[in-house]
Every structure is written in C-alpha cells, then in structure tokens.
C-alpha positions as CSV (number, residue, x, y, z in Angstrom):
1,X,-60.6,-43.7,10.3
2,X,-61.9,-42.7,6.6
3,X,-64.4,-40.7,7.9
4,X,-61.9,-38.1,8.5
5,X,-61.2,-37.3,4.8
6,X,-64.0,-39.4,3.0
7,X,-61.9,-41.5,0.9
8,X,-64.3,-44.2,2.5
9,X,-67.5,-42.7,2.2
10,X,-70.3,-43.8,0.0
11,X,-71.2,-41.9,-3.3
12,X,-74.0,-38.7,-2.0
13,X,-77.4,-39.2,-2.9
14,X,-79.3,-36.7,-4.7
15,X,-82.0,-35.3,-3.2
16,X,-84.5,-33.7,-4.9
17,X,-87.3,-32.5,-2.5
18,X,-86.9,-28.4,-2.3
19,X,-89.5,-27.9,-0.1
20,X,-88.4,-30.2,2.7
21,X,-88.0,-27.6,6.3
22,X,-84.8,-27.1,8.1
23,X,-85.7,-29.6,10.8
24,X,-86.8,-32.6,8.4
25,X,-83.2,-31.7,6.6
26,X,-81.7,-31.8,10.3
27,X,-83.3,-35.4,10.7
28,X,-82.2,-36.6,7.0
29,X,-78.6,-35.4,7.6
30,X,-78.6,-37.1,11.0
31,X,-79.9,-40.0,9.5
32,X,-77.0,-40.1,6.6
33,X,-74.5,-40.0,9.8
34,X,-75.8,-43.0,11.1
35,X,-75.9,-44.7,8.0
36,X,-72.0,-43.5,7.3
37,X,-71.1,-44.9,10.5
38,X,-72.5,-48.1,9.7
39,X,-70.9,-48.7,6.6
40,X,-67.8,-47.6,7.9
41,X,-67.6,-50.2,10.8
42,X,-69.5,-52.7,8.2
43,X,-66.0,-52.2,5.9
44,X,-63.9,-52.6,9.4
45,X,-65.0,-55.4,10.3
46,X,-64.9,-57.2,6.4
47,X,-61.2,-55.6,6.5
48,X,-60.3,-57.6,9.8
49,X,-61.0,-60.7,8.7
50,X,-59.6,-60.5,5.7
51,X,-56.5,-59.1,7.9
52,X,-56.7,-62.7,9.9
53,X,-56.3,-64.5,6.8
54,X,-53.2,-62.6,5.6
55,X,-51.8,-63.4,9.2
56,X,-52.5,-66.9,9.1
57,X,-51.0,-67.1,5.4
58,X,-48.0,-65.1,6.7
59,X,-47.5,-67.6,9.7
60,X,-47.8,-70.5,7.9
61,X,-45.0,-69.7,5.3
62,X,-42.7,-67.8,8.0
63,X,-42.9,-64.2,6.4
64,X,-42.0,-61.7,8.8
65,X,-44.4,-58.8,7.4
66,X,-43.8,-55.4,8.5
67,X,-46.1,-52.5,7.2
68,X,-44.2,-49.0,7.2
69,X,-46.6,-46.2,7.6
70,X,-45.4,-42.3,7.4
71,X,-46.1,-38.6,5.6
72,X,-45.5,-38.5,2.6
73,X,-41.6,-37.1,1.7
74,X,-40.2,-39.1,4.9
75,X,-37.8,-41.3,3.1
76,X,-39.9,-45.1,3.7
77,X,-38.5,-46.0,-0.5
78,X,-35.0,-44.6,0.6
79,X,-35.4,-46.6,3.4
80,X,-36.3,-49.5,1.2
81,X,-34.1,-49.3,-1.0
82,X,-31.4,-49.0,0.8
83,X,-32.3,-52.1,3.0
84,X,-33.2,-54.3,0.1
85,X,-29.5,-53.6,-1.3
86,X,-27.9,-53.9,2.1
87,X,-29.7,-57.6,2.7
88,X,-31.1,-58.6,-0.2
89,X,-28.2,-60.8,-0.4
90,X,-28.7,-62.5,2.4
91,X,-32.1,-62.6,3.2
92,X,-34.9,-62.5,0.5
93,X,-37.2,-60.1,0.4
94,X,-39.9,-58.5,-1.2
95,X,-42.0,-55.3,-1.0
96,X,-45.9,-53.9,-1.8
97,X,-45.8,-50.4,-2.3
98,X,-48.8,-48.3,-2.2
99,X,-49.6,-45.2,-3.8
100,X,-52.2,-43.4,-5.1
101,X,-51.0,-42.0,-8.5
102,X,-47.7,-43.7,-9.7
103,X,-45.4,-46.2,-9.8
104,X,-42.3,-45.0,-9.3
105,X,-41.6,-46.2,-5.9
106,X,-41.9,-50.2,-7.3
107,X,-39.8,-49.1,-10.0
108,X,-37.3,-47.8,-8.0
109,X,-37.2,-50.9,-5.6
110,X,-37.1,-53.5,-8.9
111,X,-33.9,-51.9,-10.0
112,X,-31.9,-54.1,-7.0
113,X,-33.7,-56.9,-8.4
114,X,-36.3,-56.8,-5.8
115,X,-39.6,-58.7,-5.9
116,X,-42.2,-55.8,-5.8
117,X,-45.8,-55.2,-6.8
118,X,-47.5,-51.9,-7.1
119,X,-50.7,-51.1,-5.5
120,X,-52.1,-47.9,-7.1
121,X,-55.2,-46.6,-5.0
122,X,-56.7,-44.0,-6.9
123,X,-58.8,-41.8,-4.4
124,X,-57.9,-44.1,-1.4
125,X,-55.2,-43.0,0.8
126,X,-54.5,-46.0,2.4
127,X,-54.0,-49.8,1.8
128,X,-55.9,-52.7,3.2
129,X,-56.0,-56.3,3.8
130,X,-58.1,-57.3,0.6
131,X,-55.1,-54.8,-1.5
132,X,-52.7,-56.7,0.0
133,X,-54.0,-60.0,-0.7
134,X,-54.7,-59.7,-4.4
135,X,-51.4,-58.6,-4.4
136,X,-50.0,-61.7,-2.7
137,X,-50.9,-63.5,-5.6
138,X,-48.5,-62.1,-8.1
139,X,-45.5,-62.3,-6.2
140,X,-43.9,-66.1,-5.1
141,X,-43.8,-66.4,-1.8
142,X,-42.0,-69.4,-1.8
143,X,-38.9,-69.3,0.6
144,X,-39.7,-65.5,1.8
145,X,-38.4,-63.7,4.3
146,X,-39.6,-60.6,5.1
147,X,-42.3,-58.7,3.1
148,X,-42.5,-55.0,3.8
149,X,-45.2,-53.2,3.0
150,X,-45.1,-49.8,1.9
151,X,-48.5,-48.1,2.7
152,X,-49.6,-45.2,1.2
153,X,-48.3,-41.2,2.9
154,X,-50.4,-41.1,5.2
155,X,-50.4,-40.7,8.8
156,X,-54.4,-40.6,9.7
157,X,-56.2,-43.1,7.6
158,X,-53.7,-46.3,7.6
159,X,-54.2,-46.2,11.4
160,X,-57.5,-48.0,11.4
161,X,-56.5,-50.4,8.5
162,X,-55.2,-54.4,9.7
163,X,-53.0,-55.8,7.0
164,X,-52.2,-58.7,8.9
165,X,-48.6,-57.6,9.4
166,X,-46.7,-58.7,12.1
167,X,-45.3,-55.1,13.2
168,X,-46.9,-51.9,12.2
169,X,-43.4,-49.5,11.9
170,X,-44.3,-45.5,11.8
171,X,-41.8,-43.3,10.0
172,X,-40.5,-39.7,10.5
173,X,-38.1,-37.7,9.6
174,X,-36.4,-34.4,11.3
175,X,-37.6,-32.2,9.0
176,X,-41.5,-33.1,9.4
177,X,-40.3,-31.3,13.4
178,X,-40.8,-32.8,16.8
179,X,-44.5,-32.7,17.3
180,X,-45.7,-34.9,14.4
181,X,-46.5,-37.8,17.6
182,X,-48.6,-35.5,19.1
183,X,-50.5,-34.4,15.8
184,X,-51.1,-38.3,15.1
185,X,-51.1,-40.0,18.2
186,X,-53.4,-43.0,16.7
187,X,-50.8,-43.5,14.4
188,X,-48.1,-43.5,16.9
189,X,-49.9,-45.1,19.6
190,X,-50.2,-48.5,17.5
191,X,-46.4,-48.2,16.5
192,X,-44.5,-51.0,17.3
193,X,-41.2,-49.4,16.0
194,X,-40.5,-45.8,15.3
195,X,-38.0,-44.9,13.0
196,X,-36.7,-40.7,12.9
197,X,-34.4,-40.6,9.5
198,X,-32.8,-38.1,8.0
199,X,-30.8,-37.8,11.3
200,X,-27.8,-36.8,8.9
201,X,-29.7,-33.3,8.9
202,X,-30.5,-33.1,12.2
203,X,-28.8,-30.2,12.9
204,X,-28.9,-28.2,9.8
205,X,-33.0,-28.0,10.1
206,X,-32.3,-27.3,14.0
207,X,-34.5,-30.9,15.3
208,X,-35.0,-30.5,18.9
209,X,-33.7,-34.0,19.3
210,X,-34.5,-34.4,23.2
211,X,-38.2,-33.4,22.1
212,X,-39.2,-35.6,19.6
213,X,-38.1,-39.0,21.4
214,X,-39.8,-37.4,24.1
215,X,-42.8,-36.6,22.2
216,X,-42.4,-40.5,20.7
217,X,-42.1,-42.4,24.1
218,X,-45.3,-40.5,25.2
219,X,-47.5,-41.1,22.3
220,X,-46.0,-45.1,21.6
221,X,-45.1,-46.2,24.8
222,X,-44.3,-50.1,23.5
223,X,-42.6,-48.9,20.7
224,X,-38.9,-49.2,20.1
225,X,-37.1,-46.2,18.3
226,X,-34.7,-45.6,15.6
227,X,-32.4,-42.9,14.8
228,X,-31.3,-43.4,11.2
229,X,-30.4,-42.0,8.0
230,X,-31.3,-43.5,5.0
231,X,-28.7,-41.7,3.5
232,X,-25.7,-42.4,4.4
233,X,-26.3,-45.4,6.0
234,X,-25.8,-44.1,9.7
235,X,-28.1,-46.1,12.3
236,X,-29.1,-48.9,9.6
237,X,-27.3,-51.8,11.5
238,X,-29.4,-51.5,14.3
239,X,-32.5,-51.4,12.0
240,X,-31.4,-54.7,10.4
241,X,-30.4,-56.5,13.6
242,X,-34.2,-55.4,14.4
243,X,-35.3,-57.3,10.9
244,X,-33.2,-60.3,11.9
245,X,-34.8,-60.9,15.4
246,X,-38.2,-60.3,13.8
247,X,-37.6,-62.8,11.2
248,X,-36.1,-65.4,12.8
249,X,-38.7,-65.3,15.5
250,X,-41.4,-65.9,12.6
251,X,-39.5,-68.7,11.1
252,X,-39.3,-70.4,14.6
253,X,-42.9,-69.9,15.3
254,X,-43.6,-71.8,11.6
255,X,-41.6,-74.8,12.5
C-alpha cells in the first residue's frame, strides 16, 4: 500500500522541542506510526466504497471495466491503441489514462477517435476510485462498452487501490525478465489476466519463456495469461475474444 513509497502519507509535523531524550523521541515516532496506519486504512476504507459505487454504476449501464496495471515502459498505450483501432469499430469504447506528469498517453489514444480522459496525479502514483469517478463525468457513457482504465506505472501502489473494475489485468513485457511475479506478488496475486507483450522480442532479449509463465501461474493462480505483441499484432485475437466474453457477460448481467 502507500506506505511503501509515501505518496499517501500525511504532510510531517514540525517539531520543535530540542531537548526531548531518545526514548520520548522513540515513543513520539512510534506514536506517528500508529497514526500513519490509521489514516492509511481511514483512506482504504473511504476508497472502497467509493469503489462500490463505481461497480454499481458500471453494472447498471453494462460497461465491462477492466483496469490495466503494469511498470512503466511495458506497452499498456500500445496495447491500447492498438485495441481501440482493432475494435473500436465494432464495439465502443473508451479509456482513463493515468499518469503523473503528462498527457501524452490520452493524446495518443484520441487520435483513433477514442473517447479518453486524462488523469494527471501529480505526486500520486496510482489512481483510485474517487479519480475515476470525477472522471466518469466527462465522458458519455451512454451505450458503452468496455472502459479500460489505464492506471498509473506502477506495480506496488495500484495493488491496494478498488476502482470498481470488473477485472484487474497486470501487464509485462519480456524485457522487464522472468521474475517481475515474484518481485510483485500482491500485484500478481490479485491479477485476473496476465498479459506478457513484446513476445515479438522474445528471443532477441533471451526471455526464459518456460520461467516466467512459471513464475506467473505461481504468483496468480486464477489468472488467465496472454502472450502478445502489441506490435505486430501477434496474440491480439485471443486478447479480444477475452474482451468479447467479458463484455457480453456484463451486458447480460444488466438486462
């Protein structure tokens, strides 16, 4: 969770009582802990709820929501964009797209005409439910399909973040090597698909394949997994015969 890399934390109090001991300091500092802790399962728990409300507002309308999670560099707006262009026709679609800086992923994803709205997060290295809410109001949702959401690089934070999606999707690719599952196995563990792309250079970066989707089955047992490159296409049926199924079962469960 954010405690790891303190985008979460609250702003540090000054103190400004030099001639406190060691052991009163201890005491203080152990006291800040607790009071980090609290806040941080005090924003959890505000998060979840506001998570609930995105599923319920996702069910009702029959939008299939998939959050894509991965390090940054993996390929998740190559992925994007290729998909958008691939089905966009067919099925309509639109994307979030975190990041903390720019917006040059949204841009990229707007020039196939896609619907997509940029989250920019500053200091924070992951999106949440209220983000993606606030950002559900400027896009129409009327007659949606699938909304993919584009979290922020990151592999540790996002973990602990509800969006209300319907399947949480973690990205790779084979250059990032075969033991990213076991280096994030939160991440992993809460995948419901795992996607490994740039399959096309596979080879050329010497990916022990056998490893990796060894290391993956391990670390998200319930997960399906993906060998694709964004690239040159290979592997992308399979990943939009998964979006189909997904979709149509949300739609159903509307009726």
């Amino acid at each position: 969770m954010c405690g790891y890399c303190g985008c979460s934390q609250t702003e540090p109090t000054a103190h400004g009582h030099g001639h406190h001991d060691h052991e009163h300091g201890h005491d203080h500092d152990h006291g800040h802990e607790h009071e980090t802790i609290r806040f941080e399962q005090s924003l959890l728990a505000k998060n979840d709820k506001l998570a609930e409300r995105n599923r319920g507002f996702f069910l009702g309308r029959g939008i299939a929501a998939v959050n894509i999670v991965s390090s940054p560099g993996s390929g998740k707006t190559a992925l994007l964009e290729r998909t958008v262009s691939d089905i966009g026709g067919d099925t309509r679609v639109a994307v979030i797209v975190g990041d903390l800086a720019t917006d040059n992923d949204a841009a990229r994803l707007k020039k196939h005409g896609t619907p997509a709205v940029q989250i920019t997060t500053g200091t924070v290295c992951h999106l949440d439910a209220h983000m993606v809410l606030h950002a559900l109001e400027q896009l129409d949702t009327h007659g949606l399909q699938i909304l993919f959401i584009e979290n922020v690089g990151n592999l540790v934070c996002p973990s602990s973040f509800d969006l209300g999606e319907d399947r949480r999707v973690v990205m790779m690719s084979v250059t990032e090597g075969e033991d990213k599952p076991l280096k994030y196995p939160t991440m992993f563990h809460g995948a419901d698909l795992v996607i490994v792309n740039k399959s096309d250079i596979a080879e050329a970066v010497e990916f022990h394949r056998d490893t990796a989707l060894a290391n993956i089955r391990e670390m998200a047992p319930r997960a399906d997994i993906l060998e694709v490159s964004a690239k040159t296409g290979a592997g992308m049926d399979a990943w939009y015969a998964w979006l189909k199924k997904l979709s149509e079962t949300k739609s159903a469960a509307a009726r």
